[in-house]
DSSP file (Angstrom, degrees, kcal/mol; ACC not computed):
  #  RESIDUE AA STRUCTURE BP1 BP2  ACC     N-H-->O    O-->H-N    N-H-->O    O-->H-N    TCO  KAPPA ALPHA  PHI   PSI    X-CA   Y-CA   Z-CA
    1    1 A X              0   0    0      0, 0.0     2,-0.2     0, 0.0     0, 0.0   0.000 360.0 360.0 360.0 -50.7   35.5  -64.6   11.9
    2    2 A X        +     0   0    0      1,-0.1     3,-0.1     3,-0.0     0, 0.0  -0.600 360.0 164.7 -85.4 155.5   32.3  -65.5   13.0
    3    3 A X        -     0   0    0      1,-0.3     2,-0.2    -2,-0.2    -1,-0.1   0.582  53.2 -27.3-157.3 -88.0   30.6  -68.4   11.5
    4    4 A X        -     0   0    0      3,-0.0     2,-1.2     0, 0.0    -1,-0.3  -0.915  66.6 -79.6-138.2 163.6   27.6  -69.8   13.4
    5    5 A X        -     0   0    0     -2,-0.2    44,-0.2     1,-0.2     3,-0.0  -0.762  41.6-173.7 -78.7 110.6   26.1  -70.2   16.8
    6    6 A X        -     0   0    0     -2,-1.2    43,-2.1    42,-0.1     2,-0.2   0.976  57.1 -23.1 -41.4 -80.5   27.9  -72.9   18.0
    7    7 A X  E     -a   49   0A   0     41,-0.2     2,-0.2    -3,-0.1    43,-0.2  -0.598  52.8-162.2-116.2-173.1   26.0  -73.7   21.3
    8    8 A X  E     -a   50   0A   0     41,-1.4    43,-3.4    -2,-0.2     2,-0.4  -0.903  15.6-132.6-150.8 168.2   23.8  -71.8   23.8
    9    9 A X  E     +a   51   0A   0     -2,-0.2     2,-0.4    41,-0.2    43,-0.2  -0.939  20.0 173.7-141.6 140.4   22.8  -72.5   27.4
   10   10 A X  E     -a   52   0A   0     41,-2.3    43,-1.3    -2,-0.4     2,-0.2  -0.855  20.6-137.9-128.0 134.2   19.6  -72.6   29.5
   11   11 A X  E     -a   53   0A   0     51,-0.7    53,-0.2    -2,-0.4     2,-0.2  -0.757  22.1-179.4 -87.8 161.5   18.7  -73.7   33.3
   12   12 A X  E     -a   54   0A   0     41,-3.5    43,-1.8    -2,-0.2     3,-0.2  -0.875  28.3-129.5-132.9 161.1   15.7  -75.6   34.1
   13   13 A X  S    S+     0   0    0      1,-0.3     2,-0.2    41,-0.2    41,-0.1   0.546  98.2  24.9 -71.3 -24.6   14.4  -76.8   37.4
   14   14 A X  S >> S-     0   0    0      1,-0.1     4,-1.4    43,-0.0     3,-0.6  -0.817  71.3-166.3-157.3 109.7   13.6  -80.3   36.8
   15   15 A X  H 3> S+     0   0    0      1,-0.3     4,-1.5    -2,-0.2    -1,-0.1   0.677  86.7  64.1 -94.8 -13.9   15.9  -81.6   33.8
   16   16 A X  H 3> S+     0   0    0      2,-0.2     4,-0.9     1,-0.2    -1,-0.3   0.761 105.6  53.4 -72.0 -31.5   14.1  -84.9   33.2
   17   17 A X  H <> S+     0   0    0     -3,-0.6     4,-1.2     1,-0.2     3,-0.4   0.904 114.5  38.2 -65.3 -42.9   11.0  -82.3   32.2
   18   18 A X  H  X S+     0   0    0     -4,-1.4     4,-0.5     1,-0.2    -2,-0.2   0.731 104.4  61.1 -88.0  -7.0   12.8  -80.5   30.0
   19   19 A X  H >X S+     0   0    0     -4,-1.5     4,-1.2     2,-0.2     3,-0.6   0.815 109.6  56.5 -63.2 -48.6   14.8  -83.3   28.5
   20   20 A X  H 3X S+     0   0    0     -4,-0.9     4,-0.7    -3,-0.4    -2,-0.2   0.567 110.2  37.3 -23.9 -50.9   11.0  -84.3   27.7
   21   21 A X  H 3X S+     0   0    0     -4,-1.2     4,-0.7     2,-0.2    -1,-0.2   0.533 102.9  65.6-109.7  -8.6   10.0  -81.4   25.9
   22   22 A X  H <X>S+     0   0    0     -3,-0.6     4,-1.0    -4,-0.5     5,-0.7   0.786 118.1  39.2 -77.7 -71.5   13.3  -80.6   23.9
   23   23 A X  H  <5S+     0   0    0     -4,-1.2     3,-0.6     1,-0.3    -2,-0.2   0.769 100.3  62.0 -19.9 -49.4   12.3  -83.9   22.4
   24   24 A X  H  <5S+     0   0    0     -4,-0.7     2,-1.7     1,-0.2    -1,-0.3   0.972 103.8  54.3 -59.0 -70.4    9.0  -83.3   22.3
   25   25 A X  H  <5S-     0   0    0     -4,-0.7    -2,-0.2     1,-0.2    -1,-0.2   0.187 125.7 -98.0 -43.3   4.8   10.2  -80.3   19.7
   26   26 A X  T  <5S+     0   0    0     -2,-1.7     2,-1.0    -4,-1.0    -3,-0.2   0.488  74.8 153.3  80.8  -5.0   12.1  -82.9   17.5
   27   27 A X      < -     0   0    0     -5,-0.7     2,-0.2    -6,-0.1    -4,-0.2  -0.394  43.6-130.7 -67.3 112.5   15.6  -82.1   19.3
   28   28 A X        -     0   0    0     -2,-1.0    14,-1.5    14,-0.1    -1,-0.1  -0.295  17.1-133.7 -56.5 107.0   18.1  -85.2   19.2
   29   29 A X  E     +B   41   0A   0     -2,-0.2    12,-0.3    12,-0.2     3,-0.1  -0.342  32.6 168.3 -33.0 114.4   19.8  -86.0   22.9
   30   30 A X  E     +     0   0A   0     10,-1.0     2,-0.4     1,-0.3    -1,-0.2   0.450  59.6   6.8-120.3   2.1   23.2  -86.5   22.2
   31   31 A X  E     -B   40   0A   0      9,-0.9     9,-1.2     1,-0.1     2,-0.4  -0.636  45.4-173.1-173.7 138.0   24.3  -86.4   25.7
   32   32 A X  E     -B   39   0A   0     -2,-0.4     7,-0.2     7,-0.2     2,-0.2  -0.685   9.8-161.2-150.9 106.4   23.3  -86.3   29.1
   33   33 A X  E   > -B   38   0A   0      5,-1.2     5,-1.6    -2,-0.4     4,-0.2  -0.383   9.2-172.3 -35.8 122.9   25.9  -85.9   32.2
   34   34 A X  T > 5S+     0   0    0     -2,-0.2     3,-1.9     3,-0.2    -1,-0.2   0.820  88.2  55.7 -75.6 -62.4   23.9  -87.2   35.6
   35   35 A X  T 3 5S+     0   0    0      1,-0.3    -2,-0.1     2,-0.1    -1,-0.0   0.533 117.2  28.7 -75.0  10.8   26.6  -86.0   37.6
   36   36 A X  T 3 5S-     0   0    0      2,-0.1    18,-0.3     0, 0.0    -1,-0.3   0.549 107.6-121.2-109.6 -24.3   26.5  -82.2   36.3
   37   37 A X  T < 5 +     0   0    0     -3,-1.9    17,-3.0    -4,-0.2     2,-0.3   0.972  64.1 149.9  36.1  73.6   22.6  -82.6   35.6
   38   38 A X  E   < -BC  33  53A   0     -5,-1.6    -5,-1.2    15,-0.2     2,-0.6  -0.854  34.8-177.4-150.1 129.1   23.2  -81.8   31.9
   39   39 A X  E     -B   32   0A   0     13,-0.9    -7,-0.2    -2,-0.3    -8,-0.0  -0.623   8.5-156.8-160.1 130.3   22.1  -82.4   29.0
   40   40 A X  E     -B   31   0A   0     -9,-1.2   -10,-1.0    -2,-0.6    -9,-0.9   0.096   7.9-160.6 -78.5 158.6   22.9  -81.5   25.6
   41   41 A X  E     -B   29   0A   0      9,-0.4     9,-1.6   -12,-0.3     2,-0.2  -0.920  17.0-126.6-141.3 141.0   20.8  -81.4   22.3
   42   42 A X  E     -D   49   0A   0    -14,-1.5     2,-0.4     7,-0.3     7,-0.2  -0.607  27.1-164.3 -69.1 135.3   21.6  -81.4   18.4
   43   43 A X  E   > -D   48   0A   0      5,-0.6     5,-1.5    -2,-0.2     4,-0.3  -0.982  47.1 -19.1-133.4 118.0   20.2  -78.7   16.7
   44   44 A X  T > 5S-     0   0    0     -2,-0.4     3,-0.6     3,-0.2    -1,-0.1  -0.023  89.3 -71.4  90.2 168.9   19.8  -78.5   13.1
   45   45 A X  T 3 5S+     0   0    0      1,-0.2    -1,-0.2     2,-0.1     0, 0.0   0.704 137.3  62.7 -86.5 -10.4   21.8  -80.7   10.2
   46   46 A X  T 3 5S-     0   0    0     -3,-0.1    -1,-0.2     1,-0.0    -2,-0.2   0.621 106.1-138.2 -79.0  -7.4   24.7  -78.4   11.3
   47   47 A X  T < 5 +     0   0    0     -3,-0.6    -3,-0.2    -4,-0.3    -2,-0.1   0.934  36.0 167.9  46.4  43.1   24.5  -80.1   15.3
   48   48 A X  E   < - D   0  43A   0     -5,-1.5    -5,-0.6   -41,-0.0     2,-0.6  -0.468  32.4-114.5 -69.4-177.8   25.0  -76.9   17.2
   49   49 A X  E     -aD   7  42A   0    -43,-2.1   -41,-1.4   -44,-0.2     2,-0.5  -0.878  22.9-157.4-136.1 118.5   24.2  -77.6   20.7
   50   50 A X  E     -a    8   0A   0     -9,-1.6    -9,-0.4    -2,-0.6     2,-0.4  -0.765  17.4-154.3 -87.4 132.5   21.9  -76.9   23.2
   51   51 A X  E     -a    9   0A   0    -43,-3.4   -41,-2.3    -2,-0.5     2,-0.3  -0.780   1.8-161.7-102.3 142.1   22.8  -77.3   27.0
   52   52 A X  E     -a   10   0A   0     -2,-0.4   -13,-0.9   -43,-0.2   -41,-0.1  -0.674   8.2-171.2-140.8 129.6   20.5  -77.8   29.3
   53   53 A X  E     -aC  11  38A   0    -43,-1.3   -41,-3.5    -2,-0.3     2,-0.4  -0.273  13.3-144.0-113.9 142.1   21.4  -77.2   32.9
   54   54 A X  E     -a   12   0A   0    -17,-3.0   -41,-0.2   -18,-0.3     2,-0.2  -0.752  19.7-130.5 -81.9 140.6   19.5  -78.0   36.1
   55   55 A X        -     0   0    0    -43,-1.8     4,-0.1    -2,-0.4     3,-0.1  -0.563  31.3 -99.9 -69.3 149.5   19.6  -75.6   38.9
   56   56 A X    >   -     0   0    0     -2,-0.2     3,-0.6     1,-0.1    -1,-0.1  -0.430  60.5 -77.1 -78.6 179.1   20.4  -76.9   42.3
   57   57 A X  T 3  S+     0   0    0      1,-0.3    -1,-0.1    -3,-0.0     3,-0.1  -0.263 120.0  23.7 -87.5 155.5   17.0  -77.3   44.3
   58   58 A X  T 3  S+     0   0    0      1,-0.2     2,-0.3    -3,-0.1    -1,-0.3   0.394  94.4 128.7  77.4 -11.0   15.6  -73.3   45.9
   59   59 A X    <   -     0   0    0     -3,-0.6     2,-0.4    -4,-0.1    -1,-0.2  -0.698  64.6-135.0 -97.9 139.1   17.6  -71.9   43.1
   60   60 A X        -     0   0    0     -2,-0.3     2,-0.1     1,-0.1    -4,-0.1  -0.555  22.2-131.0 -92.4 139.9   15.6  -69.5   41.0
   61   61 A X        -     0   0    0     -2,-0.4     2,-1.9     1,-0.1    -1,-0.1  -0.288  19.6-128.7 -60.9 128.0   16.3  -70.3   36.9
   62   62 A X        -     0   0    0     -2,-0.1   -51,-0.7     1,-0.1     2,-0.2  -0.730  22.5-126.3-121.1 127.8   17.1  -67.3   34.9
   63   63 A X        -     0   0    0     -2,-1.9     2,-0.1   -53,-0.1    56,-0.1  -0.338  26.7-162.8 -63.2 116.8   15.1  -67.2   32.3
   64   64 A X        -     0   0    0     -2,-0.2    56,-0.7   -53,-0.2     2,-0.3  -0.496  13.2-141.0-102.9 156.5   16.7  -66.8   28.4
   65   65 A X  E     +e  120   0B   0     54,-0.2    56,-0.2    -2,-0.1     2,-0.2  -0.733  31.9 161.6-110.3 155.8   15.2  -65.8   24.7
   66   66 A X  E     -e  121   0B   0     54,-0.9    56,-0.7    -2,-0.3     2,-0.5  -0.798  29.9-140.0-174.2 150.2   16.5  -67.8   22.0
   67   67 A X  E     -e  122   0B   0     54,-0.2     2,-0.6    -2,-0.2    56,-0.2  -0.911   9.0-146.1-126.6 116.4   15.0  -68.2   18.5
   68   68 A X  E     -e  123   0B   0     54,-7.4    56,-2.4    -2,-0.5     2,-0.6  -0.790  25.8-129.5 -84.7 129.4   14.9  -71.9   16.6
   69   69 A X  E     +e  124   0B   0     -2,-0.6     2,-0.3    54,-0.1    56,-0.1  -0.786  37.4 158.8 -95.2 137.6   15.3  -71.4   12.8
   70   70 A X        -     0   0    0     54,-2.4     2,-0.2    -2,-0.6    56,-0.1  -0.848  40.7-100.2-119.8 160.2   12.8  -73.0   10.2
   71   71 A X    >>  -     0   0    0     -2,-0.3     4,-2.6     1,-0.1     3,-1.9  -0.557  41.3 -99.7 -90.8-173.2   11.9  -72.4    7.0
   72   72 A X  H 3> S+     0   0    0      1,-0.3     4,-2.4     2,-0.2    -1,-0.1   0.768 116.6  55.3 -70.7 -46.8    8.8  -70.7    6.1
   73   73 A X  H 34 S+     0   0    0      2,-0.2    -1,-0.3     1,-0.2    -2,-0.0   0.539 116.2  39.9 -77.7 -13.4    6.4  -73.7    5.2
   74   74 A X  H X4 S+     0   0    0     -3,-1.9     3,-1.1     2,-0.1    -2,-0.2   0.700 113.3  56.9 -98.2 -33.6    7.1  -75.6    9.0
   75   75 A X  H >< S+     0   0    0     -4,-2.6     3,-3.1     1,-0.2     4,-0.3   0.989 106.2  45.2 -68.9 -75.6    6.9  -72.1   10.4
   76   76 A X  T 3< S+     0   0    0     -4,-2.4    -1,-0.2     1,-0.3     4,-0.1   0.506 119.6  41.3 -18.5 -23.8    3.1  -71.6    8.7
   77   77 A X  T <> S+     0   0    0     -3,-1.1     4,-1.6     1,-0.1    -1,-0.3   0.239 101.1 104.7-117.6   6.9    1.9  -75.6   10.2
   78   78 A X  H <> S+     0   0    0     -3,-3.1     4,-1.7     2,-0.3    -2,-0.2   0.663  73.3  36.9-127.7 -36.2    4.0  -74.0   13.4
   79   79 A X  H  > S+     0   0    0     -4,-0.3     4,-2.3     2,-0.2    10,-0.3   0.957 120.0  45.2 -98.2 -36.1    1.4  -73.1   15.9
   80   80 A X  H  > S+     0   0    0      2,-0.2     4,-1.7     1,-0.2    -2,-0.3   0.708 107.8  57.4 -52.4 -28.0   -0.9  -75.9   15.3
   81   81 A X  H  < S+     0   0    0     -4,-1.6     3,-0.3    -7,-0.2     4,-0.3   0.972 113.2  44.1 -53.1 -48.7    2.0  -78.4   15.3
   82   82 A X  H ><>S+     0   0    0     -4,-1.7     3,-3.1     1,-0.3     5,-1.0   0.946 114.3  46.6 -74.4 -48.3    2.8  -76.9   19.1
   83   83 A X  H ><5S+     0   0    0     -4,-2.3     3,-1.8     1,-0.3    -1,-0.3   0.786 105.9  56.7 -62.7 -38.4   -0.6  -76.9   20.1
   84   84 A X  T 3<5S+     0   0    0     -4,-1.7    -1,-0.3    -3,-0.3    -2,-0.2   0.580 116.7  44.3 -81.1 -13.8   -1.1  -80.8   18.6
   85   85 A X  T < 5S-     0   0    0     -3,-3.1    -1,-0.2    -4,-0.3    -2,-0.2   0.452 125.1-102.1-113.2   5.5    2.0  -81.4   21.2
   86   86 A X  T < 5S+     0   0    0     -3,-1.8     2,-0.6    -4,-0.3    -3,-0.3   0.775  79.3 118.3  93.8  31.9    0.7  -79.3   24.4
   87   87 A X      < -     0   0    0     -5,-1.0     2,-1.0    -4,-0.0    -1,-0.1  -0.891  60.0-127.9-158.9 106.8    2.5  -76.2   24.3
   88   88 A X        -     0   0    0     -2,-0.6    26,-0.3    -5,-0.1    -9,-0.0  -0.295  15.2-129.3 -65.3 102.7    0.7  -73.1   24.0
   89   89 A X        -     0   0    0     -2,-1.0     2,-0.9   -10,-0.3    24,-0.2   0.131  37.2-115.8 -37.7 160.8    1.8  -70.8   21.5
   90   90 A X        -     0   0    0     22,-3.2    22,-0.2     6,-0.1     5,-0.1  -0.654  14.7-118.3-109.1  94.5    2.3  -66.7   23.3
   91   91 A X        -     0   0    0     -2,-0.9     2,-0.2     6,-0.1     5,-0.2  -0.220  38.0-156.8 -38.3 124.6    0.6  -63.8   22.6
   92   92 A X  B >   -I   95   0C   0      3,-1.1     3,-2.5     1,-0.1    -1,-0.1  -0.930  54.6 -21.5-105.9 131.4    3.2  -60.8   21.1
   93   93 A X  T 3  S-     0   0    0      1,-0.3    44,-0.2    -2,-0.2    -1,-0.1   0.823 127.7 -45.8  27.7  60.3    3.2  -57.3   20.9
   94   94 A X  T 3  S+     0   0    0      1,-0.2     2,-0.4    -3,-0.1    -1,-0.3   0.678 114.6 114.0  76.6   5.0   -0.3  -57.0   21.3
   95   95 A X  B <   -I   92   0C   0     -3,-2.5    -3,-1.1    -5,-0.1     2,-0.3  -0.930  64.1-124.8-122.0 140.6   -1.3  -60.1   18.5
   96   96 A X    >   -     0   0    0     -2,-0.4     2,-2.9    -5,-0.2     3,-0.7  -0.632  36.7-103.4 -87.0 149.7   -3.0  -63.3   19.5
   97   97 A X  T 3  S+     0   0    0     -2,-0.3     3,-0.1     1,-0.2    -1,-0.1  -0.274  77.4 132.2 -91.6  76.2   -0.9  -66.0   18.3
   98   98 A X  T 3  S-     0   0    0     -2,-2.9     2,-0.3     1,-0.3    -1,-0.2   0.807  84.0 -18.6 -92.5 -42.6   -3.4  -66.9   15.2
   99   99 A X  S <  S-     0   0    0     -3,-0.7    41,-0.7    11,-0.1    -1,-0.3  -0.903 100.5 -50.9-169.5 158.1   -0.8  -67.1   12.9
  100  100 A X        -     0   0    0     -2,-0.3    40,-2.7    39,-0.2    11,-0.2   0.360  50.8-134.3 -32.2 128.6    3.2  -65.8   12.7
  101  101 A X  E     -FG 110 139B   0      9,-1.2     9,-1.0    38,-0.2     2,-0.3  -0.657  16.7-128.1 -86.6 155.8    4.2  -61.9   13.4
  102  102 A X  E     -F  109   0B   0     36,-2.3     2,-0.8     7,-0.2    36,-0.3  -0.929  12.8-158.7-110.7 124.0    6.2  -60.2   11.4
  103  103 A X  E  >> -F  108   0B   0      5,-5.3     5,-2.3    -2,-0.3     4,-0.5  -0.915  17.8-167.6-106.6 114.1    9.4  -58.3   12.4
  104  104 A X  T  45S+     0   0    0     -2,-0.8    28,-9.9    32,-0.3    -1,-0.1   0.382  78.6  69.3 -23.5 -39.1    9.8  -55.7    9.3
  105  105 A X  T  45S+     0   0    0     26,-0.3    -1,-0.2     1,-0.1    28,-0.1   0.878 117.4  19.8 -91.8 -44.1   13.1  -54.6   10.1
  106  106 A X  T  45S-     0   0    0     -3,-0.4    -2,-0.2    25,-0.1    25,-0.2   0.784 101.0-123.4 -56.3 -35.2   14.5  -58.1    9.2
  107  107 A X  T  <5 +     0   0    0     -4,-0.5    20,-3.2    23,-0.3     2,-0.3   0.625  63.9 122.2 -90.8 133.5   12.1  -59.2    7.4
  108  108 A X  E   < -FH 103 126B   0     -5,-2.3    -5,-5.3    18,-0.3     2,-0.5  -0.927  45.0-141.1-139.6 164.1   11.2  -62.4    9.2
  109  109 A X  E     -FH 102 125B   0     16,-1.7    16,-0.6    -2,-0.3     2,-0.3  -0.946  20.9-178.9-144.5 131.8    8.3  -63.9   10.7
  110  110 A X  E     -FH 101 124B   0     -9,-1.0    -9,-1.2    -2,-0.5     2,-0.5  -0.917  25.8-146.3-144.5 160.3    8.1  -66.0   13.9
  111  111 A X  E     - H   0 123B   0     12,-1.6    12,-1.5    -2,-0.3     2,-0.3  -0.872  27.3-156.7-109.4 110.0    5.6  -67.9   16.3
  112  112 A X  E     + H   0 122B   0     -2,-0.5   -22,-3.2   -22,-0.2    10,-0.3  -0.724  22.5 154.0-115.1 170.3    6.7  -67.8   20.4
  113  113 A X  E     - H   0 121B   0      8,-3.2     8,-1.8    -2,-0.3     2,-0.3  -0.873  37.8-115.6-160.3 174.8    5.8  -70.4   23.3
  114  114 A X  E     - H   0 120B   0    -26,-0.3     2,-0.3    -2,-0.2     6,-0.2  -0.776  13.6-123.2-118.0 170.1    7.6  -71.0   26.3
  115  115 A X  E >>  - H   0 119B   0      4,-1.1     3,-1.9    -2,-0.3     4,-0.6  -0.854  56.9 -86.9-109.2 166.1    9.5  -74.4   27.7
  116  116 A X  T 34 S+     0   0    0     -2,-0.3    -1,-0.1     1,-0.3   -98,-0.0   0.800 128.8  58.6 -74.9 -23.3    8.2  -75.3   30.9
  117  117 A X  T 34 S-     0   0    0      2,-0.1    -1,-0.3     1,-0.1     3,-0.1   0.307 116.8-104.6 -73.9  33.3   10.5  -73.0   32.8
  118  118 A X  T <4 S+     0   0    0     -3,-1.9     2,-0.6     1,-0.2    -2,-0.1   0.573  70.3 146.3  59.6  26.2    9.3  -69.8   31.0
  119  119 A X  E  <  - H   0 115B   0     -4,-0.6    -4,-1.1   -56,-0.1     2,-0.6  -0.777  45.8-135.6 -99.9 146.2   12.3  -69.5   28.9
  120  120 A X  E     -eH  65 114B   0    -56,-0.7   -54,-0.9    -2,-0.6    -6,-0.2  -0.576  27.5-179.6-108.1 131.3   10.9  -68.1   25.9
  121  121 A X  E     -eH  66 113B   0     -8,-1.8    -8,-3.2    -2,-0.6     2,-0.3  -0.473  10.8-131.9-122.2-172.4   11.8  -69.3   22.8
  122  122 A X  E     -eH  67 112B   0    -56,-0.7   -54,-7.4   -10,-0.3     2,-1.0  -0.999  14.7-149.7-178.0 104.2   11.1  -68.7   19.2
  123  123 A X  E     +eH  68 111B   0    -12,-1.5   -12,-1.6    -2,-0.3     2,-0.3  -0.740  35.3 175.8 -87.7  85.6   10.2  -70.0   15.8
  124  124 A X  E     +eH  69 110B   0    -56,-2.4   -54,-2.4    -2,-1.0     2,-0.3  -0.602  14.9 170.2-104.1 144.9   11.8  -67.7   12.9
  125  125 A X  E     - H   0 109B   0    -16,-0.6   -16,-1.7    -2,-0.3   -54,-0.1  -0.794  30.8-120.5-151.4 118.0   11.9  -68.0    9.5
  126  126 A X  E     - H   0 108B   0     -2,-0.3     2,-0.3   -18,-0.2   -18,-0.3  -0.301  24.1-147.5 -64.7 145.9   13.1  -65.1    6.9
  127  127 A X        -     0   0    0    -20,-3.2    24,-0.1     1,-0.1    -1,-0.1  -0.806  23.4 -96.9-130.4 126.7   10.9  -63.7    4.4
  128  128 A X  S    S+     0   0    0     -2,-0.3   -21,-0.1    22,-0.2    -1,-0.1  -0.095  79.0  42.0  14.8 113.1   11.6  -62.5    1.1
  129  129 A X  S    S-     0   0    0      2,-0.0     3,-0.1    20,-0.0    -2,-0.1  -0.279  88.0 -45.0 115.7 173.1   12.1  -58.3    0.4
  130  130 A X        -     0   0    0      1,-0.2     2,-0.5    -2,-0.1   -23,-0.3   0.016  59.3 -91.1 -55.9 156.0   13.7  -55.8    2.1
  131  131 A X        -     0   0    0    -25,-0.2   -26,-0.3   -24,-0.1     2,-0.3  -0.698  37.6-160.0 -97.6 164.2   13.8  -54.9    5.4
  132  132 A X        -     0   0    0    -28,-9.9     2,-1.1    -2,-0.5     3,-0.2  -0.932  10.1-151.8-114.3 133.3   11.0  -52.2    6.5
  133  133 A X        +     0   0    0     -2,-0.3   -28,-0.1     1,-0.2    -2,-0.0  -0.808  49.2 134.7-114.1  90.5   11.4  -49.8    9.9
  134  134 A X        -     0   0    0     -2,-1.1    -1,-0.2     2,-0.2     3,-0.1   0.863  59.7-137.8 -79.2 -40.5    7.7  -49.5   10.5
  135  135 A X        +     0   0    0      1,-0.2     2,-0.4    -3,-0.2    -2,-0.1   0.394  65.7 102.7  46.8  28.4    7.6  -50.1   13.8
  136  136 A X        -     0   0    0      2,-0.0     2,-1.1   -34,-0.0   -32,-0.3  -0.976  60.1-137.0-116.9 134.8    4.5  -52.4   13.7
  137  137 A X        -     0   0    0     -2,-0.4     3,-0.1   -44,-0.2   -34,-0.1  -0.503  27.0-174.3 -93.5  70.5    4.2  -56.0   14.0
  138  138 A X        -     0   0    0     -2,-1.1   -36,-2.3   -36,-0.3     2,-0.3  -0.090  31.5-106.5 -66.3 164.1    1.7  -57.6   11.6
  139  139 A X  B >>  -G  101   0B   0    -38,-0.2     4,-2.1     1,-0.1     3,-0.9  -0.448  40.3-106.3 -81.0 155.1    0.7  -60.7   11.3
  140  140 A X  H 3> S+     0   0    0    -40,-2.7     4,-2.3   -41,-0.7     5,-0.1   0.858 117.3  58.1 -39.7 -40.6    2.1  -62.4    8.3
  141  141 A X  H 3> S+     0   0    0      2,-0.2     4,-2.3     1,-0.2    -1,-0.2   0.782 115.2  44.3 -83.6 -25.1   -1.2  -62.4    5.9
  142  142 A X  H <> S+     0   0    0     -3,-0.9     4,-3.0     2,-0.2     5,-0.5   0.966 107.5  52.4 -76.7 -61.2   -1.0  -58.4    6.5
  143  143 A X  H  X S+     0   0    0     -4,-2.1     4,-1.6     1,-0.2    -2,-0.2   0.883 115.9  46.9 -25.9 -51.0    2.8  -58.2    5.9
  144  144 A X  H ><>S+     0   0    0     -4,-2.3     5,-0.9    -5,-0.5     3,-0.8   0.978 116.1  44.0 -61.3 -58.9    1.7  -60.3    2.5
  145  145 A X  H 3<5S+     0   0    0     -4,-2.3     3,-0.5     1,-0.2    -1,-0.2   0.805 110.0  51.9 -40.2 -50.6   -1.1  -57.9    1.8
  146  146 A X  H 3<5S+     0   0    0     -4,-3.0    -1,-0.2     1,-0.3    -2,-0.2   0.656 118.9  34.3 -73.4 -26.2    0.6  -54.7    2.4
  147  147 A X  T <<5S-     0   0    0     -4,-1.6    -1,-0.3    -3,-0.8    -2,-0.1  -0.264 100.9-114.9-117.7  68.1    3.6  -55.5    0.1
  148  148 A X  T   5 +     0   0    0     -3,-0.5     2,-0.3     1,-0.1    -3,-0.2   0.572  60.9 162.8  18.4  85.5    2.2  -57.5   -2.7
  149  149 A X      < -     0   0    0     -5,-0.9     2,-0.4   -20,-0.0    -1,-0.1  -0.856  31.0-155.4-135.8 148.3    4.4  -60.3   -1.4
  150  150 A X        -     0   0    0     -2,-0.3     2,-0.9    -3,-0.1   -22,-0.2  -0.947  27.2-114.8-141.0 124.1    3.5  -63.8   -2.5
  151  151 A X              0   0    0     -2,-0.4   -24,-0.0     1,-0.1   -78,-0.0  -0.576 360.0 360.0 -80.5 121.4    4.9  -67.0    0.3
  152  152 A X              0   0    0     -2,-0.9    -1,-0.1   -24,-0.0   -79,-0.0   0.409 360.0 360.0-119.8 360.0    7.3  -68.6   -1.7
């Protein structure tokens, strides 16, 4: 039945910033309501959509995870790309964001930052092998190490 994610939807405080900074992140405008203060984003060659909704003014934004998928070779240039654009990559589960963690149990490995109203979002890209329930979060070059895994 299910398919894709079609859309998902996020407030921000001040939509002309974040309009700013989905951009900045290579997302295409394809529309933006004044009078709703919204405005939607293309995601991907598939266009699913992201909204994003201003809050009226004093109202506090509640804050969403959401995960962008890349492949593996944009994911690897992924924290220096964000840094080269202003946007500070996040320290996770105890690792400084030196280069991609690995979640095991998928297995995929992803890079997180925030958008300037602290919803935190997510650069994932799935890896090769099985999944593992370690319960530890390496960094990628260990993930590599530990299984004789080659980035392909």
């Amino acid at each position: 039945m299910i398919n894709n994610l079609y859309e998902t939807h996020i407030q921000v405080k001040n939509l002309e910033t974040s309009i700013q900074f989905y951009k900045t992140l290579g997302l295409e405008l394809c529309n933006l309501i004044e009078s709703r203060r919204v405005a939607f984003f293309y995601i991907g060659e598939n266009k699913q959509l992201l909204g994003v909704w201003e809050v009226p003014s004093g109202q506090e934004v509640m804050k969403r995870h959401f995960a962008f998928g890349t492949d593996l070779d944009q994911l690897l240039k992924s924290i220096e790309w964000l840094k080269e654009r202003g946007i500070e990559p996040l320290e996770k589960f105890g690792k400084e964001p030196v280069e991609p963690i690995v979640h095991p149990w998928m297995p995929a490995a992803a890079v997180y930052f925030y958008d300037p109203d602290g919803n935190e979002l997510e650069f994932i890209s799935w890896l090769q092998g099985s999944p593992q329930n370690t319960g530890e979060m390496p960094y990628l070059s260990e993930w590599i190490e530990n299984n004789n895994k080659t980035i392909q």
